[in-house]
C-alpha positions as CSV (number, residue, x, y, z in Angstrom):
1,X,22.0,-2.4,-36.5
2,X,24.5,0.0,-34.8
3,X,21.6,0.2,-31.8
4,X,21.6,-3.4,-31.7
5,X,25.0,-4.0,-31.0
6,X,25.0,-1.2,-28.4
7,X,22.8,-4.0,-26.4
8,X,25.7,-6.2,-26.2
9,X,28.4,-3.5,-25.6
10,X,30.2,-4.3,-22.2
11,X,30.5,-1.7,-19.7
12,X,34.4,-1.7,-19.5
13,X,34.4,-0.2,-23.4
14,X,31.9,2.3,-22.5
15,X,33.7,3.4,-19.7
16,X,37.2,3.2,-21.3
17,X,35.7,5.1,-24.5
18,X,34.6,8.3,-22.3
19,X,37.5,8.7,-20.6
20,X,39.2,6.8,-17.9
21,X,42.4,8.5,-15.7
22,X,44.5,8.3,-12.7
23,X,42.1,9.2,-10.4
24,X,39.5,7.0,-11.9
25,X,42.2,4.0,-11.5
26,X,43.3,5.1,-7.8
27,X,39.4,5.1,-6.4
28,X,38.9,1.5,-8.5
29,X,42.2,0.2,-6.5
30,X,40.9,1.0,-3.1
31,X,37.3,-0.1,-4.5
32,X,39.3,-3.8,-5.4
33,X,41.0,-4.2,-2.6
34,X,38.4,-3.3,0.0
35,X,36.2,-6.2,-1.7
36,X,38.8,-8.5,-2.5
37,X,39.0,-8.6,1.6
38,X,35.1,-8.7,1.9
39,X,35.4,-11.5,-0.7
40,X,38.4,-13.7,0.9
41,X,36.9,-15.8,3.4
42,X,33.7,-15.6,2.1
43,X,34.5,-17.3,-0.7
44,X,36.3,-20.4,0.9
45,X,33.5,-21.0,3.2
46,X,30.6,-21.0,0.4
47,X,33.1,-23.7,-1.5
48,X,33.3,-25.7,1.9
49,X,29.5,-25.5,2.3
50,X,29.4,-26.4,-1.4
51,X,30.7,-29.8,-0.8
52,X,34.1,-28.5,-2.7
53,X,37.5,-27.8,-1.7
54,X,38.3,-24.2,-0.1
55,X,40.9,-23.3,-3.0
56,X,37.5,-23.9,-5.0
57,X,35.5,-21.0,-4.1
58,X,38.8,-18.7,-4.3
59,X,39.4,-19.8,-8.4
60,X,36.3,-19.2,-8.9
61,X,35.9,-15.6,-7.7
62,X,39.3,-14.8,-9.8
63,X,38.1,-16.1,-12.8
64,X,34.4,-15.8,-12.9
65,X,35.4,-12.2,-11.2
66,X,37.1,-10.7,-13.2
67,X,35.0,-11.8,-17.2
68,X,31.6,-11.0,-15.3
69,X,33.2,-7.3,-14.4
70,X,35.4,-7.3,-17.7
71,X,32.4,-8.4,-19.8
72,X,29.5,-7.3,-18.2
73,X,26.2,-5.1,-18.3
74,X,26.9,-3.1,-15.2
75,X,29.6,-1.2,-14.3
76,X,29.7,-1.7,-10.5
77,X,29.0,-5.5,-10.7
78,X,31.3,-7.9,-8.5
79,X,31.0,-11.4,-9.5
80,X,31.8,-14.9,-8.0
81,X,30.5,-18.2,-5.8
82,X,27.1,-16.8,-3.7
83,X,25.2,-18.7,-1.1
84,X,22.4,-19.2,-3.6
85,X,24.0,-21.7,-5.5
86,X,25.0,-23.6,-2.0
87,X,22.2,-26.0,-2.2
88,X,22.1,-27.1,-5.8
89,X,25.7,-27.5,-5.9
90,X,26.0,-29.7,-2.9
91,X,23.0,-31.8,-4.8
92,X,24.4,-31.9,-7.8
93,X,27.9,-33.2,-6.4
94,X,26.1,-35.5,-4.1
95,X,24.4,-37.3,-7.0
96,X,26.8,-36.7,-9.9
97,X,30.4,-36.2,-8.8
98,X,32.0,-32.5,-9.2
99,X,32.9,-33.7,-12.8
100,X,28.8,-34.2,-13.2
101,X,29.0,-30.2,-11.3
102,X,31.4,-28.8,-13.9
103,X,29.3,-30.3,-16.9
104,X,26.3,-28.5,-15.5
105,X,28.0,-25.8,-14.9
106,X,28.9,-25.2,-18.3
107,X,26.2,-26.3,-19.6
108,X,24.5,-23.5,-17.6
109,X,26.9,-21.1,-19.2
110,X,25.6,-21.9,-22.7
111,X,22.1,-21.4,-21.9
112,X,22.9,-18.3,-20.0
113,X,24.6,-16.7,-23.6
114,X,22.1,-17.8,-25.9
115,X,19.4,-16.4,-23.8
116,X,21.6,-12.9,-23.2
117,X,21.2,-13.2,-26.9
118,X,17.9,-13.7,-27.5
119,X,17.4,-10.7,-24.9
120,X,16.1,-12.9,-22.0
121,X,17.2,-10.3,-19.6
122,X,14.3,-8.2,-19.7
123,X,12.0,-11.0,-19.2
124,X,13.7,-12.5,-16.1
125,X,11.6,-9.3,-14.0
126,X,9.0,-10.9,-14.4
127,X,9.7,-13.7,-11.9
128,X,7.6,-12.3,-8.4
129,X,8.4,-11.5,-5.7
130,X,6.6,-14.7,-3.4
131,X,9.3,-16.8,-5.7
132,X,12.2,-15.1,-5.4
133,X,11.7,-14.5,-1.6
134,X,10.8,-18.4,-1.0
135,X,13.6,-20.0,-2.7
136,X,16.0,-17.4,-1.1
137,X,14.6,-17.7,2.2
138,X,14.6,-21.6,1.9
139,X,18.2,-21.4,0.5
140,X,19.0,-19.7,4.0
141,X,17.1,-22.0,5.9
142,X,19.4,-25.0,4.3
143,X,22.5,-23.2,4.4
144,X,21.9,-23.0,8.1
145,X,21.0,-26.5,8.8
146,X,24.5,-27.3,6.6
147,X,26.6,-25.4,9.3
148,X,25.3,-27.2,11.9
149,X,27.8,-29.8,12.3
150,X,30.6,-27.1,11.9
151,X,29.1,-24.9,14.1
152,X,28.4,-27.3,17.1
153,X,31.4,-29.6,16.2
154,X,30.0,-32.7,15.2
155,X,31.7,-35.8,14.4
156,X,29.8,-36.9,11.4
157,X,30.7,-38.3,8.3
158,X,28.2,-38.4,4.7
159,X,26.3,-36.1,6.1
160,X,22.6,-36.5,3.9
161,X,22.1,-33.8,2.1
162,X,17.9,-33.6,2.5
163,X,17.1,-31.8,5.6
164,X,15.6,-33.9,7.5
165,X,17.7,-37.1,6.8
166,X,20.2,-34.3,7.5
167,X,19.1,-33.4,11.3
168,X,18.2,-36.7,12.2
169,X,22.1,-38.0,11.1
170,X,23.0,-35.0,13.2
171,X,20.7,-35.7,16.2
172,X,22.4,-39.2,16.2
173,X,25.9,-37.8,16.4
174,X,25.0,-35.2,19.4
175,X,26.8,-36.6,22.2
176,X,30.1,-35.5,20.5
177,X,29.2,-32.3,20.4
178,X,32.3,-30.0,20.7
179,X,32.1,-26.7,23.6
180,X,35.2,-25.0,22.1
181,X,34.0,-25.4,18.7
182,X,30.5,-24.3,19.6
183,X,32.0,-21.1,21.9
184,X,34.1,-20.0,19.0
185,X,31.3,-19.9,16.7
186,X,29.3,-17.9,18.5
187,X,32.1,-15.4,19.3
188,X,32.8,-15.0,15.7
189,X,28.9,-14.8,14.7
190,X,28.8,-11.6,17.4
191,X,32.1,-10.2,16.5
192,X,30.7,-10.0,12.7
193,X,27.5,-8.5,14.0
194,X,29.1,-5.9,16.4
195,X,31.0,-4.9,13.6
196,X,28.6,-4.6,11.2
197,X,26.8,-2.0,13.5
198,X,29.2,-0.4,15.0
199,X,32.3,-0.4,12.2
200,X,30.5,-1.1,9.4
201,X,34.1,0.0,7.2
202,X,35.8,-2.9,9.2
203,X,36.0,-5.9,7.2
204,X,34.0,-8.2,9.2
205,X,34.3,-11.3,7.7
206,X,37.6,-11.1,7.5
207,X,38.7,-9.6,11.1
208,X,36.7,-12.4,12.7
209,X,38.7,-14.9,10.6
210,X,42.2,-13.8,11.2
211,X,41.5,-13.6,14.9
212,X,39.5,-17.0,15.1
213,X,43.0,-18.5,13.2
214,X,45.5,-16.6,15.8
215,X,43.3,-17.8,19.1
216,X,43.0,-21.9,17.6
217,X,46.9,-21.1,16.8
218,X,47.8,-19.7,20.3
219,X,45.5,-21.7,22.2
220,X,45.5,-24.8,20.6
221,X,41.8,-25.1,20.7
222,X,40.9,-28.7,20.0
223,X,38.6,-27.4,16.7
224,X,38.8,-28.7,13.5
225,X,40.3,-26.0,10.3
226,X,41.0,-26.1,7.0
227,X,44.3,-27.8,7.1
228,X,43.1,-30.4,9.7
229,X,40.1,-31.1,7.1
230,X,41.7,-30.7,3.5
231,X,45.1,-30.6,4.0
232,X,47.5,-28.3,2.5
233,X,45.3,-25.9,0.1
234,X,46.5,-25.8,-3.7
235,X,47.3,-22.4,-4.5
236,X,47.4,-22.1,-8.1
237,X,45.1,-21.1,-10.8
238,X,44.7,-24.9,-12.9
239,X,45.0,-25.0,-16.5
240,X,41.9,-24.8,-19.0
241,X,40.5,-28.3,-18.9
242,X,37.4,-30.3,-20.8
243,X,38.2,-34.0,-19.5
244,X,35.2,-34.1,-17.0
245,X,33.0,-34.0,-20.0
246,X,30.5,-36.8,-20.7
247,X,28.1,-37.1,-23.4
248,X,26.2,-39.4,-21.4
249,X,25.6,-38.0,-18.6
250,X,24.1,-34.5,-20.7
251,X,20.6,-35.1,-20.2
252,X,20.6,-36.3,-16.7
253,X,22.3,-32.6,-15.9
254,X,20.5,-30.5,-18.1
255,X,17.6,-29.8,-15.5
256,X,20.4,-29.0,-13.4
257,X,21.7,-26.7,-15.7
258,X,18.6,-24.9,-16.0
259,X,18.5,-24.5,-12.2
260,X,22.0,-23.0,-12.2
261,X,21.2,-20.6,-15.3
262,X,18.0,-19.0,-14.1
263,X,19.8,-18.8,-10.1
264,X,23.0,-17.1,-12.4
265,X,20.7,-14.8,-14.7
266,X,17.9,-13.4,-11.5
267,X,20.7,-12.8,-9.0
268,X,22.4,-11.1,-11.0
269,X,20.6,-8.8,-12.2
270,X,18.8,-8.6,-9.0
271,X,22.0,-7.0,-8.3
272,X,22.7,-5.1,-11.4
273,X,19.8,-3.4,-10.2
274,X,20.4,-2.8,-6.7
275,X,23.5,-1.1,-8.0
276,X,21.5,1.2,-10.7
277,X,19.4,2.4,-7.5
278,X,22.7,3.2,-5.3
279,X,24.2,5.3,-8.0
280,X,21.6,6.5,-10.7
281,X,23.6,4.3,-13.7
282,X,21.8,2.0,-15.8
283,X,22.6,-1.6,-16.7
284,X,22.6,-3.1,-19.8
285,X,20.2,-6.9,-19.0
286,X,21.3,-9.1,-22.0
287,X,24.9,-8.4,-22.3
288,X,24.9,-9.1,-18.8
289,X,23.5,-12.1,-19.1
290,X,26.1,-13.2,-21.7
291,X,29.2,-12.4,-19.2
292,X,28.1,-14.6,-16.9
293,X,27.5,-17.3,-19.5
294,X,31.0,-16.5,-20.8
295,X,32.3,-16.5,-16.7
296,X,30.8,-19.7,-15.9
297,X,32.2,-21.4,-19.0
298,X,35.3,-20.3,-17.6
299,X,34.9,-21.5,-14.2
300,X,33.8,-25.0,-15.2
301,X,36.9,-25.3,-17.3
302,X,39.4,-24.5,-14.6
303,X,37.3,-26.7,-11.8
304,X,35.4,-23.8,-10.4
305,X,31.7,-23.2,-9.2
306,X,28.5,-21.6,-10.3
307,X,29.4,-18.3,-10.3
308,X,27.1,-14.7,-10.7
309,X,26.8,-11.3,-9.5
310,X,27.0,-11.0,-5.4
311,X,24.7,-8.3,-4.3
312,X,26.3,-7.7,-0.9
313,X,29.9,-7.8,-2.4
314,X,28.8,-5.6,-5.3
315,X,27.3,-2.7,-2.6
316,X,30.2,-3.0,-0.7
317,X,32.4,-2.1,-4.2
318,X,30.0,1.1,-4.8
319,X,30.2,1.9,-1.0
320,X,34.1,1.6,-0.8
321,X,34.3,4.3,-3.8
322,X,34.2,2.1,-7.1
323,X,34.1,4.2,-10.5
324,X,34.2,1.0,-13.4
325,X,33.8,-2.5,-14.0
326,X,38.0,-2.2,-13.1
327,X,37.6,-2.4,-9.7
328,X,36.1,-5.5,-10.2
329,X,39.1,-6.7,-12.5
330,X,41.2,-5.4,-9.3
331,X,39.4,-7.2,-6.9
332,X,39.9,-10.2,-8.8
333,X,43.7,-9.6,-9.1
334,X,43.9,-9.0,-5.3
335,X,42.1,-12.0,-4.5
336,X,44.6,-13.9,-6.5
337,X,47.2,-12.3,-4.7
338,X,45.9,-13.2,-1.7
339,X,45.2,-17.1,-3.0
340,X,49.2,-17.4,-3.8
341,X,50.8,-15.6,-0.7
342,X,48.5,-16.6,2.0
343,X,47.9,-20.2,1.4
344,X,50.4,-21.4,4.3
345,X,48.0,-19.7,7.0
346,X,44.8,-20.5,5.5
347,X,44.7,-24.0,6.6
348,X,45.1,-22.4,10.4
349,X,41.3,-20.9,9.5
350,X,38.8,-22.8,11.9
351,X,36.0,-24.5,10.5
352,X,34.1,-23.0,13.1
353,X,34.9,-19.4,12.1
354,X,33.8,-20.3,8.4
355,X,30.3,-21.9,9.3
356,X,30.0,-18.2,11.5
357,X,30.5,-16.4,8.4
358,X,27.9,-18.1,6.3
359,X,25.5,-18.3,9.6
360,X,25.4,-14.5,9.0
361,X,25.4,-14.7,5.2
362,X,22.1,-16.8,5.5
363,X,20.5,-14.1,8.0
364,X,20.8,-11.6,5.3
365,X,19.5,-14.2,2.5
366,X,16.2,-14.7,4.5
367,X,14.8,-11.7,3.9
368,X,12.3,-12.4,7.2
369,X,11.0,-8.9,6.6
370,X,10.2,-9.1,3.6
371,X,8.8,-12.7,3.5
372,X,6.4,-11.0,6.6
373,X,5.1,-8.8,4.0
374,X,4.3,-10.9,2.0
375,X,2.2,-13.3,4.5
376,X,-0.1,-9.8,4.9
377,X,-0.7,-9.9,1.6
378,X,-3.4,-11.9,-0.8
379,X,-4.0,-15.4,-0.1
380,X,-2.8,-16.3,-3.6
381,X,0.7,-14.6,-2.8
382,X,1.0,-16.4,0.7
383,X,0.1,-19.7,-1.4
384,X,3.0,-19.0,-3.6
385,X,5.3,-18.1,-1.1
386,X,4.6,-20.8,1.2
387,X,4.8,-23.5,-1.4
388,X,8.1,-22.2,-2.9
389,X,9.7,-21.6,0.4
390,X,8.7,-25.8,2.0
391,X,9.6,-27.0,-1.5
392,X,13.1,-25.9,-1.3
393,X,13.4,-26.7,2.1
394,X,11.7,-30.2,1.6
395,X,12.2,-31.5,-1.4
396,X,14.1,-29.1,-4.5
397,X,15.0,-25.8,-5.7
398,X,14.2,-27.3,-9.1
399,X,10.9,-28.2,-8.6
400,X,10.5,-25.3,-6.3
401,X,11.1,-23.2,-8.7
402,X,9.0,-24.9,-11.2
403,X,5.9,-24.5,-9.1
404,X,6.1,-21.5,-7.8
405,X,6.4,-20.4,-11.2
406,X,3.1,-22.3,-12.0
407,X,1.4,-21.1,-8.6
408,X,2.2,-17.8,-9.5
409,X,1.0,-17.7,-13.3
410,X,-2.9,-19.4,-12.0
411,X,-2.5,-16.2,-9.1
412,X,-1.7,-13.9,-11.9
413,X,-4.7,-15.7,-14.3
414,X,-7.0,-15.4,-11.4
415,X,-6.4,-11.7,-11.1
416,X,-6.7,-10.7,-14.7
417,X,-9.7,-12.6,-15.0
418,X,-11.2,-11.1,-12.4
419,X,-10.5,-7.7,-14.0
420,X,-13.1,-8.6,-16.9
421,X,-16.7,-7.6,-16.3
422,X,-19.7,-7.1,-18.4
423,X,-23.2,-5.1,-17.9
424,X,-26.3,-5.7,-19.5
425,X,-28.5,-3.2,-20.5
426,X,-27.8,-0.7,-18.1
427,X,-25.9,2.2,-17.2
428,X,-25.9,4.9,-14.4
429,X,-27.1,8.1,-15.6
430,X,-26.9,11.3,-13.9
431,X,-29.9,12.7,-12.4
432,X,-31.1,15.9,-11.5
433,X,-30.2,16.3,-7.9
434,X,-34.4,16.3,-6.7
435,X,-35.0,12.8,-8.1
436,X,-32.4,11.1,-6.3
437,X,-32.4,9.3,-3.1
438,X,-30.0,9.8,-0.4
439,X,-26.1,8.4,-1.2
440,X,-25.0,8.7,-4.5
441,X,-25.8,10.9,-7.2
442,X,-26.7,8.6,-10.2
443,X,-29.4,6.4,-11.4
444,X,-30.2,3.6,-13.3
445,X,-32.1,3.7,-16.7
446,X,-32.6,0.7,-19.1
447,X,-30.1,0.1,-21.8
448,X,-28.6,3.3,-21.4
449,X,-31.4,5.3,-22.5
450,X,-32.0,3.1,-25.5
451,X,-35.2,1.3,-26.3
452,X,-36.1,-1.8,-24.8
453,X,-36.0,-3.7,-27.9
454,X,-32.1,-3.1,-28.0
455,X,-29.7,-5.0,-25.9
456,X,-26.4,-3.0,-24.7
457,X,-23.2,-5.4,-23.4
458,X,-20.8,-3.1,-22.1
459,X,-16.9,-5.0,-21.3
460,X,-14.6,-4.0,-19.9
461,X,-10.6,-5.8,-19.1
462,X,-8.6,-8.2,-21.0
463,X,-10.8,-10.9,-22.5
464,X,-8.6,-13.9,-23.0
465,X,-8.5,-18.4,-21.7
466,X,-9.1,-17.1,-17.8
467,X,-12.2,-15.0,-18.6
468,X,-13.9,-16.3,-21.6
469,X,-16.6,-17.4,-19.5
470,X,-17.5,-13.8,-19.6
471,X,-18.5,-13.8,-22.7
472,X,-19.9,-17.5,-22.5
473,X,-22.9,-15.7,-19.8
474,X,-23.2,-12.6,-22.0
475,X,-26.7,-13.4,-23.2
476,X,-27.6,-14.3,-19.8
477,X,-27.4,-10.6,-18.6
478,X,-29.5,-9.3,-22.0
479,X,-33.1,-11.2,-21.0
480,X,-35.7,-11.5,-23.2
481,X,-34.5,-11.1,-27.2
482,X,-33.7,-7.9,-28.7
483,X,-34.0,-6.5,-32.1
484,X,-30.5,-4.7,-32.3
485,X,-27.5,-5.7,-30.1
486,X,-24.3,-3.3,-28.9
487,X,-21.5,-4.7,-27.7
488,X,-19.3,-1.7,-26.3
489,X,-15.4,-2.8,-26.0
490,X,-13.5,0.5,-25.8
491,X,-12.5,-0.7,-22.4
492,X,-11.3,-4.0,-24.0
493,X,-7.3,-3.9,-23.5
494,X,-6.6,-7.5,-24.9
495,X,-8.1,-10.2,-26.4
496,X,-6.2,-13.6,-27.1
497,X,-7.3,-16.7,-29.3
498,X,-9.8,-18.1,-26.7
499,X,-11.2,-15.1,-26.0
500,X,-11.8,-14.1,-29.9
501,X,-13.1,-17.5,-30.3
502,X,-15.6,-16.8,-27.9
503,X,-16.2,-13.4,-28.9
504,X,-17.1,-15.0,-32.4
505,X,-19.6,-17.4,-31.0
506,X,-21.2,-14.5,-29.2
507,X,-21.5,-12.7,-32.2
508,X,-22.6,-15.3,-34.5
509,X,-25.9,-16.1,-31.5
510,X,-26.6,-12.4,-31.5
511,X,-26.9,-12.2,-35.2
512,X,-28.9,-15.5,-34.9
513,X,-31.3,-13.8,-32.5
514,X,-31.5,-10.1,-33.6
515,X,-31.7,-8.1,-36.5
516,X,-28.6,-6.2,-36.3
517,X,-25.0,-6.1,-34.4
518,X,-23.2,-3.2,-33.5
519,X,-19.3,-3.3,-31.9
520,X,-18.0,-0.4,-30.5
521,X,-14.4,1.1,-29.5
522,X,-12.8,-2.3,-30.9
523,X,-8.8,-1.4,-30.7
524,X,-6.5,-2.8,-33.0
525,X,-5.2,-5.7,-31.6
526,X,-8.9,-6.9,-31.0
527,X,-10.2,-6.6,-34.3
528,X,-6.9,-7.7,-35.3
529,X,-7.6,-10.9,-33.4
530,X,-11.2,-11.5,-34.4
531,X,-10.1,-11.1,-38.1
532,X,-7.5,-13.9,-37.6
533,X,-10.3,-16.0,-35.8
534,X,-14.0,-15.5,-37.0
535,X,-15.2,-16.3,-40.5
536,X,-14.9,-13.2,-42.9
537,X,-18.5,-13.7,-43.9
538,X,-19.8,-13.6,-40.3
539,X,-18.1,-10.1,-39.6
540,X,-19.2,-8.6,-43.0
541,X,-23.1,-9.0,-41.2
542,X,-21.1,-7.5,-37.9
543,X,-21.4,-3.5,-38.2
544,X,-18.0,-1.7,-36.6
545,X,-18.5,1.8,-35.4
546,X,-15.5,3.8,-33.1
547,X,-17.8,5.7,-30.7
548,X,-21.4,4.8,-28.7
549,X,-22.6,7.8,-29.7
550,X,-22.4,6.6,-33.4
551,X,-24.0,3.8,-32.2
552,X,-27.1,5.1,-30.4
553,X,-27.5,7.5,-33.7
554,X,-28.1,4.6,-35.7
555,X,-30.7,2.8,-34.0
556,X,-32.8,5.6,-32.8
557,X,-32.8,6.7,-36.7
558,X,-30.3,9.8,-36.9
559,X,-27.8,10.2,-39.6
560,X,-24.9,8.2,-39.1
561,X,-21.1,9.3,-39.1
562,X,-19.6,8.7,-42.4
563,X,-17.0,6.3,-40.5
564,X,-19.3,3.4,-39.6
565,X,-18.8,0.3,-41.5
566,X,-20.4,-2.8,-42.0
567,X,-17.8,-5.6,-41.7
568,X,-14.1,-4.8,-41.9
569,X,-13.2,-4.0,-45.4
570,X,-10.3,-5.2,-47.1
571,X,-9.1,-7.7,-44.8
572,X,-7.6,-5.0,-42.5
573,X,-10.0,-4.3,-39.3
574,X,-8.0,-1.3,-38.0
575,X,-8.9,0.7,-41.5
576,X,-12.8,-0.2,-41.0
577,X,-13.6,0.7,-37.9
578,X,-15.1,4.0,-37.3
């Protein structure tokens, strides 16, 4: 029991139980406030792309923050709003109302928990890599087309949010199309590039955004910012709230919900991972799971976003020196800090400036390398990429997800079925080096040196639904009818219900046909599963032996092994084979 709850222990006790000083605190501050920074302007524009407020994104990294670091699985992990929730958020507010968001939102925390409880968390790696890399790479592509009118200064209003209702509203809109706005957008998406290359210490995000605000100030650019879109920004944390609830409107969210749980639970531990390779440490899956369950409960009460763990944010923490989940807390703090001091300025902040920033944001969520590589790859992959990525561009991350998933399990099916093979009655044989032709050294003799009135299948590979047709042929490889069958499955792995079904009938049509049947190798779990599937009078006539050697012995007439058995005794297969 005591190992159990060590699952769910957060990182912040572990740290604080082996020791935690000065030092430790000092290189956690400068961790903090480095990414609180990193973190400021960032968050405001993924709230403005969003569809929400600016003051939105910036609750939502202080709360969500600081219970993902406080309560969570890693110790390195920065949480808060991330350009992968950009699309299904806007959706959801688009269709629903932000009070329709917040339900799912919360709802997505629930689900989140109980599957940190149910240990989820090491099951989520087994999403591939074709899905993740479309729907992130499609996220891009949308967050893109989003910053269009920012970035080019459009004067548009209810924008579509589908993509191509979305460019053609633009396209109608071009001739007001803004040469400041557009200029200032590209400066800012160079200056944040330079600096990445050439300072990559300097704050980026946030340099280009100070200076963007100073020349619109000084200049009196004609460009729209925050103040000249929202107004004056609210800068206070609001009180703990359930009014936007609405038992109606439950089911309608819930797919939602799921969306927003499964983006929460793969990103971040896509980053909890990233952050084990940068520093050797280990996360802990499910009880990171349950912090962000537990942060975006907390976000949705106070009016916040989708929240999880930021993979850039959370290597720039490690980079700038970060020893525990309290720089994290810190960076939360300072980010707070920042939201009640600073307000007055940030409405100076060009919207142009802000669409730079996540222009640069979606060139690092493309992954264009990586979505290369996998275009070289099998024409399964490329299916599954392909479809994910036009699906979330096209029509949903929902139902991309859904069928890329699906795409990805028939790929998978495919492969493993493919990995089954049988051979019939023969085996290669080595040969004295004189009666073999030129290339390899083997030949071929009938049913491995057996006589011809005994028929040898030989599997090998998981037997299960995608390759029970294996089986199905089996007798079609054997010929004319034999006295004694062997089936040899030592190279058997698995075998599920469709495939001991099978299995069954195969051995009730050899039994019909021959005098004797001999299985060989059978593991555990495959006797296990033709016990819980095949008649017990059927494999009493069924003769189980571990070895083809014991086999051959028997039908050529030699003293058995004392270990061979007819039928598996007792009810319990694994005792009764040889």
């Amino acid at each position: 029991m005591s190992a159990d709850w060590k699952l769910f222990l957060p990182k912040s006790i572990t740290v604080l139980r082996q020791g935690y000083g000065l030092p430790d605190f000092r290189a956690d501050t400068i961790a903090g406030l480095t990414v609180a920074v990193v973190a400021l302007p960032l968050a405001m524009a993924l709230a403005i792309a969003s569809g929400a407020a600016p003051e939105v994104g910036l609750v939502t990294a202080v709360v969500a923050g600081l219970l993902i670091s406080a309560l969570g699985g890693s110790r390195f992990q920065i949480g808060g709003p991330t350009g992968a929730f950009v699309v299904i958020v806007y959706g959801v507010i688009a269709r629903y109302g932000y009070d329709g968001l917040l339900m799912a939102t919360l709802m997505a925390g629930g689900i989140l928990i109980v599957a940190g409880l149910a240990r989820v968390g090491t099951l989520i790696k087994y999403i591939p890599d074709p899905v993740t890399t479309g729907f992130t790479s499609g996220i891009a592509v949308i967050i893109m087309a989003s910053q269009i009118k920012d970035i080019l200064g459009l004067q548009a209003e209810n924008v579509p949010a589908e993509l191509i209702a979305k460019l053609e509203a633009l396209w109608a809109v071009r001739d007001s199309l803004s040469l400041p706005a557009l200029g200032l957008s590209a400066a800012c998406v160079a200056g944040i590039l330079l600096l990445r290359r050439y300072a990559p210490r300097v704050p980026g995000f946030l340099v280009v955004t100070v200076l963007a605000a100073g020349v619109v100030a000084v200049t009196q650019l004609p460009v729209e910012t925050i103040g000249s879109r929202f107004g004056e920004m609210n800068a206070r944390l609001p009180a703990p709230s359930l009014d936007f609830w609405r038992w109606e409107n439950a089911a309608a969210l819930l797919p939602s919900a799921l969306t927003i749980a499964l983006l929460a639970g793969v990103e971040s531990l896509l980053s909890a991972v990233v952050a084990d390779q940068m520093t050797g440490r280990r996360h802990r899956s499910n009880v990171e799971l349950v912090a962000q369950g537990v942060a975006n409960i907390a976000s949705a009460t106070v009016g916040g976003l989708p929240a999880t763990g930021a993979i850039a944010r959370t290597a720039t923490n490690i980079r700038s020196g970060a020893r525990s989940p309290v720089a994290g807390m810190l960076h939360a703090v300072f980010l707070l800090l920042f939201m009640l001091l600073l307000a007055p300025v940030m409405k100076l902040v060009p919207m142009a400036a802000l669409a730079a920033i996540l222009v640069v944001v979606a060139l690092n969520m493309a992954e264009a390398h990586r979505f290369r590589l996998i275009l070289r790859t099998s024409h399964g992959d490329r299916a599954v990429l392909l479809a994910t990525f036009g699906l979330t561009v096209l029509v949903d991350l929902t139902v991309a997800i859904e069928v890329g998933m699906v795409l990805a399990a028939f790929v998978f099916m495919h492969r493993m079925a493919g990995l089954a093979s049988m051979e019939g009655g023969a085996s290669i044989i080595e040969g004295d080096q004189d009666d073999l032709p030129p290339g390899p050294r083997a030949r071929y003799r009938p049913n491995q040196g057996l006589p011809d009135d005994i028929g040898v299948l030989t599997f090998r590979g998981p037997l299960f639904f995608g390759s029970a047709g294996v089986l199905k042929d089996a007798l079609d490889r054997i010929g004319a009818r034999k006295r004694i069958y062997i089936l040899r499955l030592e190279e058997v792995p698995l075998l599920d219900p469709t495939g001991a079904f099978a299995l069954g009938d195969l051995l009730k049509r050899l039994l019909d046909e021959g005098d004797e049947v001999l299985v060989v190798g059978a593991g555990h779990g495959v006797l296990r599963a033709l016990l819980q599937t095949t008649s017990k009078p059927l494999l009493k006539r069924v003769r189980f032996v571990h070895t083809f050697e014991a086999a051959r012995k028997r039908v050529l007439g030699a003293p058995g092994p004392d270990n061979e058995t007819a039928g598996p005794p007792s009810g319990e297969p694994a005792a009764s084979q040889a």
